[in-house]
C-alpha positions in Angstrom: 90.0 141.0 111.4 91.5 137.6 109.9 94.2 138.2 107.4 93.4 138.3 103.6 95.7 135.1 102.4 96.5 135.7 98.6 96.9 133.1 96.0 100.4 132.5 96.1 100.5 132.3 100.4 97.4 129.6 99.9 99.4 127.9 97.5 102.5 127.9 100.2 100.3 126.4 102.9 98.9 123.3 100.9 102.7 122.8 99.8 103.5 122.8 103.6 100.9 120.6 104.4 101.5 118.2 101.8 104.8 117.9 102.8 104.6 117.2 106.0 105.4 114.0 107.5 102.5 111.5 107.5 100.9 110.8 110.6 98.5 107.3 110.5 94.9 108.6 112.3 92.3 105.9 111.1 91.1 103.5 113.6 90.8 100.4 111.7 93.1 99.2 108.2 90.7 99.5 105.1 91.8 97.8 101.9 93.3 101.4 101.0 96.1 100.6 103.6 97.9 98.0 100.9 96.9 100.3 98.0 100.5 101.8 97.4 98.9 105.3 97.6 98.4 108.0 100.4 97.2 105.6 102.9 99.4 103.0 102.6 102.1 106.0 103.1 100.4 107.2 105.8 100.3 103.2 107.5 104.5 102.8 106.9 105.2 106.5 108.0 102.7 107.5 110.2 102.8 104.4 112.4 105.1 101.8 111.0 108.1 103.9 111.1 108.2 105.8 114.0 107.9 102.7 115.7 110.6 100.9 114.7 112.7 103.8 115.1 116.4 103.2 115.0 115.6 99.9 113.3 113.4 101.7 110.2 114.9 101.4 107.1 116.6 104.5 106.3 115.4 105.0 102.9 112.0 103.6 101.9 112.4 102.0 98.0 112.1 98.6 96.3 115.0 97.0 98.0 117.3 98.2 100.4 121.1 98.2 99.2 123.9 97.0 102.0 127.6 96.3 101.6 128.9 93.3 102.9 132.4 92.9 103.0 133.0 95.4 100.1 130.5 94.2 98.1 127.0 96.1 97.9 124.1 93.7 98.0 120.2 94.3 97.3 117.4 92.9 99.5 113.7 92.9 99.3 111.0 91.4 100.0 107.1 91.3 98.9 103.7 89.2 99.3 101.0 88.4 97.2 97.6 87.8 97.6 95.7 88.2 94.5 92.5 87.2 93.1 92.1 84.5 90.9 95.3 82.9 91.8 95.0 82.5 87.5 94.8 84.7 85.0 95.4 85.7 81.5 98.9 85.6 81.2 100.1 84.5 84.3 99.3 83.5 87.9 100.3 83.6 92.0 103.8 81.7 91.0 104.4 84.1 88.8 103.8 87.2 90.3 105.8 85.7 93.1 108.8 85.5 91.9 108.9 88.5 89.0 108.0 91.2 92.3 110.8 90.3 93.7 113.1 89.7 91.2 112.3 93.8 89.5 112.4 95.1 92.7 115.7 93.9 93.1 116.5 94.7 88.7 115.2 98.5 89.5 117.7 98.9 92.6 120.6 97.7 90.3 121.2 94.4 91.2 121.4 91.2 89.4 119.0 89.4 91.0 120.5 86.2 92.9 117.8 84.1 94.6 114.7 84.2 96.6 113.2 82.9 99.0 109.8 81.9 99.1 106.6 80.9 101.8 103.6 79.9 101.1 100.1 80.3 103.1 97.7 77.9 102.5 94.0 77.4 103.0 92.4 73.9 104.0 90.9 72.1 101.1 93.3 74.0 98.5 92.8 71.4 95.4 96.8 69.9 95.3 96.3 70.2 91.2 96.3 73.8 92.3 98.7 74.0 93.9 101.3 71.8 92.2 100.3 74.3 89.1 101.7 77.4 91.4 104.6 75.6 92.2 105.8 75.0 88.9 104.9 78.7 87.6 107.6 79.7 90.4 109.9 77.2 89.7 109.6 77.8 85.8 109.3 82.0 86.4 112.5 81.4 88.5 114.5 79.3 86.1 113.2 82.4 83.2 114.6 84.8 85.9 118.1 82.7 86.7 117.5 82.8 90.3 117.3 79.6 92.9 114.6 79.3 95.4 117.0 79.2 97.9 114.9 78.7 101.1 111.2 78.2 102.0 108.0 78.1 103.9 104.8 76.5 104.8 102.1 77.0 106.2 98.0 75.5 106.4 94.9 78.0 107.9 91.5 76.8 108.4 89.2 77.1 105.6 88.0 80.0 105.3 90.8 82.0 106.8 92.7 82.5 103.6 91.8 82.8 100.1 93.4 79.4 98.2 96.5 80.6 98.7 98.9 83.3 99.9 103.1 84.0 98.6 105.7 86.0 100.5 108.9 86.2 98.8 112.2 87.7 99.8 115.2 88.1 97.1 118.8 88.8 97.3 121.2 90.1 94.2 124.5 91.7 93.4 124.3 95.5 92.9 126.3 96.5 89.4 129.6 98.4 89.3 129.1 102.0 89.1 125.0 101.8 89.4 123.8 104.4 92.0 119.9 104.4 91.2 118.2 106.5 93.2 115.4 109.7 93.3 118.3 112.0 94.8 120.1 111.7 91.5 116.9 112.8 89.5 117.8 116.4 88.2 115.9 119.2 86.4 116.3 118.2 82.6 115.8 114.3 82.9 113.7 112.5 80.8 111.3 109.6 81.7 110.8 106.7 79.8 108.6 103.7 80.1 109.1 100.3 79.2 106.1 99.5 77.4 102.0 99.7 77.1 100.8 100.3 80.5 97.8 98.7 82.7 98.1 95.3 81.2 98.2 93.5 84.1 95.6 95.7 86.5 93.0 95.1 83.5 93.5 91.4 82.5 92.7 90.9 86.2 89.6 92.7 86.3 88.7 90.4 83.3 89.3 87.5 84.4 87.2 88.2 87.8 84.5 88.2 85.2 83.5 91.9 86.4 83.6 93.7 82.9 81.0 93.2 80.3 84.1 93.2 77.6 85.5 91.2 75.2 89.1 91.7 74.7 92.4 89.3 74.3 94.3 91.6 77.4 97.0 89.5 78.9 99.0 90.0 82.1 102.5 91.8 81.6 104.7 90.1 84.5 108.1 88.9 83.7 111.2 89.6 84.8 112.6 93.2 84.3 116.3 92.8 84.9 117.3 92.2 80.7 116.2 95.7 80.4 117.6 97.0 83.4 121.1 95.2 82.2 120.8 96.8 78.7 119.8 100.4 80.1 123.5 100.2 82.3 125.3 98.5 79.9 124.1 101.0 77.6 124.0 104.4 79.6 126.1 103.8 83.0 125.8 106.6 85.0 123.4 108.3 83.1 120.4 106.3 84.6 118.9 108.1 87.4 116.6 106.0 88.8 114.0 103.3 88.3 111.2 101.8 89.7 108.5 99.3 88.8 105.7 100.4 88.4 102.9 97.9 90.3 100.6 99.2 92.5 99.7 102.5 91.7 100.4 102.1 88.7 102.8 105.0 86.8 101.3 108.0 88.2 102.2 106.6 92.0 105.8 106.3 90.8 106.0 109.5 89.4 104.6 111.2 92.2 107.2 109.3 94.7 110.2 110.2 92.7 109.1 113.9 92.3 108.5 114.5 95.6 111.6 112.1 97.2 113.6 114.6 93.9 112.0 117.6 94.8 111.4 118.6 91.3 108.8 118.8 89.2 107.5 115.6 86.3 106.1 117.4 83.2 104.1 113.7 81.4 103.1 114.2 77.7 99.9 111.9 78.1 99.8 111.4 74.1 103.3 109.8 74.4 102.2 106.9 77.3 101.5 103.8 75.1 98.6 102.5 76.5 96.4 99.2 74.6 93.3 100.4 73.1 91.3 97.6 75.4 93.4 98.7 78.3 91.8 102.2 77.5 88.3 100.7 76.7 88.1 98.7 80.2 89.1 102.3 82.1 86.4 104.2 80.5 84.2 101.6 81.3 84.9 101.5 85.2 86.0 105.2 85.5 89.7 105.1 86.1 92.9 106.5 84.4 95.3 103.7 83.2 98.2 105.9 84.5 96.8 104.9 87.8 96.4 101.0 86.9 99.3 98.3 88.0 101.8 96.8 85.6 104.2 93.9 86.8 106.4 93.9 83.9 107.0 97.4 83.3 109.2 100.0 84.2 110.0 104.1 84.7 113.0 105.4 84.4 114.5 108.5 84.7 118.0 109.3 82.7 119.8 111.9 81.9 118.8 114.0 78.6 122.5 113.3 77.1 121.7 109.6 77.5 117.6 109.5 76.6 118.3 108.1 73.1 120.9 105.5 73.9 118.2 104.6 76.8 115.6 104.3 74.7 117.3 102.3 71.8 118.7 99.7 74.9 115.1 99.4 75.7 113.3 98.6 72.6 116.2 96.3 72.1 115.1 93.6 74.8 111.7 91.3 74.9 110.3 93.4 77.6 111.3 96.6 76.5 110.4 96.6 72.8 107.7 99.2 72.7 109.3 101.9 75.4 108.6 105.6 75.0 110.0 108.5 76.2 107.1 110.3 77.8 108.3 112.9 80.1 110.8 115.8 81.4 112.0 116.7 84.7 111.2 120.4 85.3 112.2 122.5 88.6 108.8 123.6 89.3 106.5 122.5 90.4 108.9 120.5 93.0 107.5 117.7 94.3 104.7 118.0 91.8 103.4 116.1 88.2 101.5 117.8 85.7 99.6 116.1 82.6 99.8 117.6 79.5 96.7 116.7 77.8 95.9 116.2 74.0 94.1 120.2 74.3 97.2 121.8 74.8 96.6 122.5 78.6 97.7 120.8 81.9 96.1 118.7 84.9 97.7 117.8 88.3 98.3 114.1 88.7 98.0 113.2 92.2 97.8 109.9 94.2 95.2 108.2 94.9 94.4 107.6 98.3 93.4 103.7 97.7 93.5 101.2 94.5 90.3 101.3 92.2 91.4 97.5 91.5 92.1 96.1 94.6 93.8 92.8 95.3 95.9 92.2 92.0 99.3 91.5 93.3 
Protein backbone atom coordinates (compact mmCIF):
# COMPACT_ATOMS: atom_id res chain seq x y z
CA UNK A 1 0.00 0.00 0.00
CA UNK A 2 1.26 3.58 -1.31
CA UNK A 3 2.67 5.73 1.42
CA UNK A 4 0.35 8.28 3.19
CA UNK A 5 2.37 11.72 2.19
CA UNK A 6 1.57 14.38 4.88
CA UNK A 7 1.18 18.04 4.44
CA UNK A 8 4.53 19.14 5.11
CA UNK A 9 6.30 16.13 2.74
CA UNK A 10 3.70 17.40 -0.17
CA UNK A 11 4.84 20.73 0.45
CA UNK A 12 8.74 19.39 0.20
CA UNK A 13 8.04 17.82 -3.23
CA UNK A 14 6.38 20.91 -4.96
CA UNK A 15 9.46 22.96 -3.50
CA UNK A 16 11.74 20.27 -5.17
CA UNK A 17 9.93 20.42 -8.19
CA UNK A 18 9.80 24.00 -8.53
CA UNK A 19 13.24 24.23 -8.15
CA UNK A 20 14.43 22.17 -10.36
CA UNK A 21 16.24 23.20 -13.38
CA UNK A 22 14.00 24.08 -16.36
CA UNK A 23 13.86 21.83 -19.05
CA UNK A 24 12.18 23.47 -22.55
CA UNK A 25 9.42 20.46 -23.79
CA UNK A 26 7.04 22.44 -26.16
CA UNK A 27 7.24 21.72 -29.77
CA UNK A 28 6.69 25.01 -31.26
CA UNK A 29 7.49 28.90 -29.58
CA UNK A 30 4.07 30.53 -28.56
CA UNK A 31 4.00 34.30 -27.78
CA UNK A 32 4.50 33.06 -24.01
CA UNK A 33 8.17 32.22 -24.97
CA UNK A 34 9.12 36.30 -24.99
CA UNK A 35 6.70 36.84 -21.91
CA UNK A 36 9.45 37.14 -19.26
CA UNK A 37 7.58 34.51 -17.19
CA UNK A 38 7.87 30.60 -16.74
CA UNK A 39 8.15 29.96 -20.41
CA UNK A 40 10.41 32.26 -21.46
CA UNK A 41 12.63 30.72 -18.41
CA UNK A 42 12.02 27.60 -19.52
CA UNK A 43 13.20 28.70 -23.57
CA UNK A 44 16.81 30.39 -22.09
CA UNK A 45 17.34 27.41 -19.51
CA UNK A 46 15.84 24.58 -20.74
CA UNK A 47 17.23 24.93 -24.29
CA UNK A 48 19.13 28.13 -24.75
CA UNK A 49 21.57 27.45 -22.09
CA UNK A 50 22.52 24.08 -22.12
CA UNK A 51 23.40 24.68 -25.53
CA UNK A 52 25.68 27.16 -25.39
CA UNK A 53 27.31 25.59 -22.67
CA UNK A 54 30.76 26.91 -21.69
CA UNK A 55 29.84 30.03 -23.68
CA UNK A 56 26.36 30.74 -21.46
CA UNK A 57 26.47 33.57 -19.47
CA UNK A 58 27.28 32.69 -16.09
CA UNK A 59 24.71 34.59 -14.34
CA UNK A 60 21.45 35.40 -16.14
CA UNK A 61 20.48 39.45 -15.13
CA UNK A 62 19.98 42.72 -16.99
CA UNK A 63 23.48 43.13 -18.08
CA UNK A 64 26.42 41.17 -17.64
CA UNK A 65 29.33 42.91 -15.64
CA UNK A 66 33.21 42.24 -17.03
CA UNK A 67 36.49 43.86 -16.04
CA UNK A 68 38.62 45.05 -18.60
CA UNK A 69 41.86 46.05 -17.68
CA UNK A 70 40.84 46.79 -14.08
CA UNK A 71 37.94 48.43 -14.80
CA UNK A 72 34.44 46.62 -14.52
CA UNK A 73 32.18 47.33 -17.45
CA UNK A 74 28.29 46.61 -18.01
CA UNK A 75 26.86 45.09 -21.19
CA UNK A 76 23.43 44.40 -22.40
CA UNK A 77 21.52 44.13 -24.93
CA UNK A 78 17.50 44.14 -25.79
CA UNK A 79 14.94 44.33 -28.88
CA UNK A 80 11.73 45.79 -29.30
CA UNK A 81 8.91 45.00 -31.25
CA UNK A 82 5.93 46.65 -29.88
CA UNK A 83 2.59 47.55 -31.12
CA UNK A 84 1.70 50.74 -32.22
CA UNK A 85 5.24 51.88 -32.78
CA UNK A 86 3.23 55.23 -30.96
CA UNK A 87 1.81 55.69 -27.96
CA UNK A 88 0.71 57.84 -25.13
CA UNK A 89 3.77 59.00 -23.84
CA UNK A 90 6.35 57.57 -25.84
CA UNK A 91 7.23 55.32 -28.83
CA UNK A 92 9.70 52.48 -30.52
CA UNK A 93 12.73 55.16 -30.24
CA UNK A 94 12.06 55.52 -26.97
CA UNK A 95 11.67 52.28 -25.64
CA UNK A 96 14.82 51.65 -27.55
CA UNK A 97 17.09 53.36 -25.96
CA UNK A 98 15.57 53.67 -22.12
CA UNK A 99 15.72 49.36 -22.12
CA UNK A 100 18.90 49.48 -22.52
CA UNK A 101 20.07 52.33 -20.86
CA UNK A 102 18.07 50.88 -17.13
CA UNK A 103 19.32 47.73 -17.73
CA UNK A 104 22.61 48.91 -17.64
CA UNK A 105 21.40 51.94 -14.48
CA UNK A 106 20.08 48.64 -12.35
CA UNK A 107 23.49 46.71 -12.84
CA UNK A 108 25.35 49.85 -11.52
CA UNK A 109 26.78 51.34 -14.33
CA UNK A 110 26.62 54.66 -15.82
CA UNK A 111 25.44 54.03 -18.88
CA UNK A 112 27.93 54.93 -21.78
CA UNK A 113 26.52 54.29 -25.29
CA UNK A 114 24.51 52.01 -27.32
CA UNK A 115 24.27 50.65 -30.23
CA UNK A 116 21.39 50.40 -32.25
CA UNK A 117 19.78 48.29 -35.55
CA UNK A 118 16.94 48.70 -37.03
CA UNK A 119 14.47 46.09 -38.96
CA UNK A 120 12.35 47.51 -41.43
CA UNK A 121 9.28 46.57 -43.35
CA UNK A 122 8.72 47.60 -47.14
CA UNK A 123 6.48 50.51 -47.56
CA UNK A 124 7.40 51.85 -43.89
CA UNK A 125 6.03 55.65 -44.45
CA UNK A 126 9.85 57.65 -44.12
CA UNK A 127 7.66 60.35 -41.94
CA UNK A 128 7.64 57.32 -39.71
CA UNK A 129 10.46 56.56 -39.54
CA UNK A 130 12.41 59.78 -39.39
CA UNK A 131 9.84 60.34 -36.20
CA UNK A 132 11.58 57.05 -34.51
CA UNK A 133 14.81 58.26 -35.36
CA UNK A 134 14.69 61.35 -33.62
CA UNK A 135 12.82 59.88 -30.40
CA UNK A 136 16.22 57.80 -30.16
CA UNK A 137 18.35 60.46 -30.88
CA UNK A 138 16.40 62.86 -28.43
CA UNK A 139 15.81 59.80 -25.62
CA UNK A 140 19.60 59.28 -26.08
CA UNK A 141 20.79 62.87 -25.75
CA UNK A 142 18.00 62.83 -22.30
CA UNK A 143 20.00 59.69 -21.33
CA UNK A 144 23.76 61.19 -22.13
CA UNK A 145 24.71 58.29 -24.09
CA UNK A 146 26.05 58.25 -28.06
CA UNK A 147 24.65 55.94 -30.52
CA UNK A 148 27.79 54.68 -31.15
CA UNK A 149 27.30 52.09 -33.89
CA UNK A 150 24.38 50.91 -36.07
CA UNK A 151 22.26 48.73 -38.30
CA UNK A 152 19.95 48.33 -41.10
CA UNK A 153 17.97 46.27 -42.48
CA UNK A 154 14.52 46.14 -45.18
CA UNK A 155 12.02 42.70 -45.12
CA UNK A 156 9.37 42.28 -47.53
CA UNK A 157 6.07 43.68 -46.62
CA UNK A 158 4.51 41.78 -44.69
CA UNK A 159 7.30 40.10 -42.98
CA UNK A 160 7.62 42.68 -40.21
CA UNK A 161 5.42 44.87 -38.48
CA UNK A 162 6.59 48.75 -39.47
CA UNK A 163 9.42 48.40 -37.77
CA UNK A 164 11.66 46.33 -35.40
CA UNK A 165 14.89 47.87 -32.69
CA UNK A 166 17.69 45.87 -31.27
CA UNK A 167 19.92 47.75 -29.06
CA UNK A 168 23.00 46.88 -27.19
CA UNK A 169 24.61 49.38 -24.45
CA UNK A 170 27.78 49.64 -22.72
CA UNK A 171 28.57 51.72 -19.25
CA UNK A 172 30.96 52.12 -16.38
CA UNK A 173 30.13 50.07 -13.26
CA UNK A 174 30.37 52.61 -9.97
CA UNK A 175 33.02 52.26 -7.21
CA UNK A 176 31.96 50.02 -4.56
CA UNK A 177 28.46 49.00 -6.34
CA UNK A 178 27.99 45.16 -6.07
CA UNK A 179 24.13 44.84 -7.03
CA UNK A 180 23.08 41.60 -7.13
CA UNK A 181 20.16 38.90 -5.69
CA UNK A 182 23.06 37.06 -3.70
CA UNK A 183 23.37 40.10 -1.52
CA UNK A 184 19.54 40.20 -0.69
CA UNK A 185 19.31 39.11 3.05
CA UNK A 186 16.49 38.38 5.46
CA UNK A 187 15.47 41.83 6.84
CA UNK A 188 15.73 43.96 3.49
CA UNK A 189 13.20 46.13 2.43
CA UNK A 190 11.84 46.66 -1.10
CA UNK A 191 11.04 49.84 -2.56
CA UNK A 192 9.53 50.89 -5.87
CA UNK A 193 10.12 53.83 -7.76
CA UNK A 194 6.83 54.97 -8.48
CA UNK A 195 2.96 54.05 -9.66
CA UNK A 196 3.18 50.86 -11.36
CA UNK A 197 1.56 49.45 -14.85
CA UNK A 198 1.69 52.74 -16.63
CA UNK A 199 3.19 51.77 -19.48
CA UNK A 200 1.48 48.00 -20.01
CA UNK A 201 -1.92 49.96 -19.82
CA UNK A 202 -1.35 53.09 -21.92
CA UNK A 203 -0.54 50.51 -24.59
CA UNK A 204 -3.58 48.55 -24.37
CA UNK A 205 -5.25 51.98 -24.86
CA UNK A 206 -3.80 53.15 -27.45
CA UNK A 207 -4.50 49.68 -29.46
CA UNK A 208 -7.98 50.94 -28.99
CA UNK A 209 -8.91 47.54 -27.15
CA UNK A 210 -10.48 49.04 -23.85
CA UNK A 211 -13.84 50.70 -23.86
CA UNK A 212 -12.10 53.47 -21.30
CA UNK A 213 -11.52 56.81 -21.09
CA UNK A 214 -8.56 57.77 -19.20
CA UNK A 215 -5.41 60.32 -19.59
CA UNK A 216 -2.73 57.04 -18.85
CA UNK A 217 0.58 57.82 -20.28
CA UNK A 218 3.60 55.61 -20.80
CA UNK A 219 6.37 55.75 -17.94
CA UNK A 220 9.69 55.07 -19.99
CA UNK A 221 12.66 57.24 -19.29
CA UNK A 222 15.81 56.71 -18.29
CA UNK A 223 16.38 55.21 -14.67
CA UNK A 224 19.99 55.89 -14.04
CA UNK A 225 19.28 59.66 -11.93
CA UNK A 226 17.72 57.42 -9.39
CA UNK A 227 20.01 54.72 -9.54
CA UNK A 228 22.90 57.54 -9.03
CA UNK A 229 21.01 59.10 -6.08
CA UNK A 230 20.19 55.60 -4.40
CA UNK A 231 24.37 54.98 -4.37
CA UNK A 232 25.37 58.21 -3.77
CA UNK A 233 22.95 58.08 -1.05
CA UNK A 234 23.21 54.49 0.51
CA UNK A 235 26.52 52.83 -1.00
CA UNK A 236 26.63 49.50 0.01
CA UNK A 237 23.54 49.28 1.48
CA UNK A 238 21.64 48.73 -2.00
CA UNK A 239 21.21 45.16 -2.62
CA UNK A 240 20.02 44.82 -5.72
CA UNK A 241 17.83 46.32 -8.50
CA UNK A 242 16.02 45.51 -11.38
CA UNK A 243 13.59 47.06 -13.76
CA UNK A 244 10.75 46.03 -13.78
CA UNK A 245 9.30 45.47 -17.70
CA UNK A 246 7.98 42.47 -18.64
CA UNK A 247 6.39 40.81 -16.01
CA UNK A 248 5.87 43.54 -14.46
CA UNK A 249 6.82 43.77 -10.39
CA UNK A 250 5.57 40.42 -9.33
CA UNK A 251 8.19 38.69 -12.11
CA UNK A 252 11.01 40.64 -10.42
CA UNK A 253 10.16 39.72 -7.13
CA UNK A 254 9.76 36.24 -7.79
CA UNK A 255 13.34 36.19 -9.63
CA UNK A 256 15.14 37.81 -6.85
CA UNK A 257 13.50 35.54 -4.10
CA UNK A 258 14.21 32.57 -5.64
CA UNK A 259 17.94 33.57 -7.23
CA UNK A 260 18.09 35.03 -2.86
CA UNK A 261 16.57 32.07 -1.64
CA UNK A 262 14.50 33.98 0.87
CA UNK A 263 11.26 34.83 1.13
CA UNK A 264 9.35 38.62 -0.20
CA UNK A 265 6.65 39.54 2.25
CA UNK A 266 4.62 42.65 -0.34
CA UNK A 267 2.10 44.92 1.57
CA UNK A 268 -0.27 45.27 -1.56
CA UNK A 269 -1.90 48.54 0.15
CA UNK A 270 1.61 50.17 0.01
CA UNK A 271 2.18 49.57 -4.15
CA UNK A 272 1.14 52.90 -5.66
CA UNK A 273 -0.76 51.96 -8.36
CA UNK A 274 -3.00 54.93 -10.71
CA UNK A 275 -6.66 54.57 -10.13
CA UNK A 276 -7.08 54.10 -14.19
CA UNK A 277 -4.22 51.73 -14.12
CA UNK A 278 -6.44 49.81 -11.60
CA UNK A 279 -9.72 50.47 -13.52
CA UNK A 280 -8.23 49.04 -17.04
CA UNK A 281 -7.08 45.68 -14.89
CA UNK A 282 -10.42 45.08 -13.50
CA UNK A 283 -11.69 45.50 -16.73
CA UNK A 284 -9.49 42.82 -18.62
CA UNK A 285 -8.95 40.59 -15.48
CA UNK A 286 -5.34 41.08 -14.56
CA UNK A 287 -3.33 42.24 -11.50
CA UNK A 288 -1.21 45.42 -12.16
CA UNK A 289 1.64 43.78 -10.11
CA UNK A 290 1.86 41.62 -13.11
CA UNK A 291 1.69 44.58 -15.84
CA UNK A 292 5.11 46.11 -17.46
CA UNK A 293 6.59 49.41 -16.48
CA UNK A 294 9.72 50.90 -18.47
CA UNK A 295 10.49 53.55 -16.18
CA UNK A 296 10.24 52.02 -12.92
CA UNK A 297 12.26 50.24 -10.62
CA UNK A 298 12.61 47.58 -7.39
CA UNK A 299 15.04 47.69 -5.17
CA UNK A 300 16.09 45.90 -2.34
CA UNK A 301 18.31 47.76 0.48
CA UNK A 302 19.24 47.15 3.61
CA UNK A 303 16.75 48.10 6.54
CA UNK A 304 19.54 50.53 8.11
CA UNK A 305 19.54 52.26 4.81
CA UNK A 306 15.51 52.07 3.72
CA UNK A 307 14.85 55.75 4.74
CA UNK A 308 17.94 57.36 3.18
CA UNK A 309 16.83 55.11 0.04
CA UNK A 310 13.62 56.26 0.03
CA UNK A 311 14.25 60.06 0.55
CA UNK A 312 17.20 59.65 -2.56
CA UNK A 313 14.32 58.41 -4.54
CA UNK A 314 11.54 60.80 -4.16
CA UNK A 315 14.21 63.31 -4.64
CA UNK A 316 14.76 62.69 -8.49
CA UNK A 317 12.04 63.19 -11.52
CA UNK A 318 11.55 59.59 -11.85
CA UNK A 319 11.56 58.62 -8.41
CA UNK A 320 9.22 61.19 -6.80
CA UNK A 321 6.41 59.02 -5.65
CA UNK A 322 8.53 55.63 -4.47
CA UNK A 323 7.27 53.54 -1.71
CA UNK A 324 8.52 51.21 0.48
CA UNK A 325 6.35 48.15 -0.04
CA UNK A 326 7.94 45.17 1.16
CA UNK A 327 10.37 42.97 3.64
CA UNK A 328 12.58 40.21 3.08
CA UNK A 329 11.65 37.26 5.34
CA UNK A 330 13.60 33.81 5.54
CA UNK A 331 10.66 31.76 4.84
CA UNK A 332 9.14 31.11 2.58
CA UNK A 333 12.63 30.89 0.50
CA UNK A 334 12.28 31.34 -2.86
CA UNK A 335 8.76 32.39 -2.32
CA UNK A 336 6.32 35.94 -2.33
CA UNK A 337 3.44 36.33 -0.39
CA UNK A 338 0.67 39.22 -0.73
CA UNK A 339 -0.57 40.66 2.15
CA UNK A 340 -3.99 41.80 1.23
CA UNK A 341 -6.18 44.75 2.49
CA UNK A 342 -8.21 41.63 4.88
CA UNK A 343 -5.43 41.05 6.94
CA UNK A 344 -4.61 37.59 5.26
CA UNK A 345 -2.01 36.43 2.60
CA UNK A 346 -1.93 35.12 -1.14
CA UNK A 347 1.01 33.43 -3.09
CA UNK A 348 2.24 35.61 -5.90
CA UNK A 349 3.50 33.47 -8.63
CA UNK A 350 4.59 33.94 -12.22
CA UNK A 351 2.74 33.86 -14.85
CA UNK A 352 3.53 31.46 -17.37
CA UNK A 353 2.93 34.06 -20.43
CA UNK A 354 2.07 38.05 -20.69
CA UNK A 355 -1.74 38.98 -20.51
CA UNK A 356 -0.54 42.10 -22.75
CA UNK A 357 1.56 40.87 -25.16
CA UNK A 358 3.87 42.79 -27.45
CA UNK A 359 4.54 46.08 -25.45
CA UNK A 360 8.22 46.36 -25.44
Amino acid sequence: MPKTLTEQEVGARIEEIRLRPKRFRDDRVTMAHGAGGKASRSLVEGLVVPLLGEYAPSALGDAAVVTVEGTRMAFTTDSFVVSPLSFPGGCIGDLAVNGTVNDLAVSGARPLAISLAMILEEGLPADVLEQQVRAVAAAAAAAGVQVAAGDTKVVERGRCDGMYLTTAGVGVVRSGAELAPEHVRPGDKVLVSGPIGDHGVAIMLARGGLDLEADLRSDTQSLWPVVESLLDACGPGVRCLRDATRGGVATVLNEIALAAGVGVVLAESRVPVRPEVTGACEILGIDPLYVANEGKLVAFVAPEAADAALAAMRGTAAGAEAAVVGEVRADPPGRVLGKTGFGGHRVIDVLVGDPLPRIC
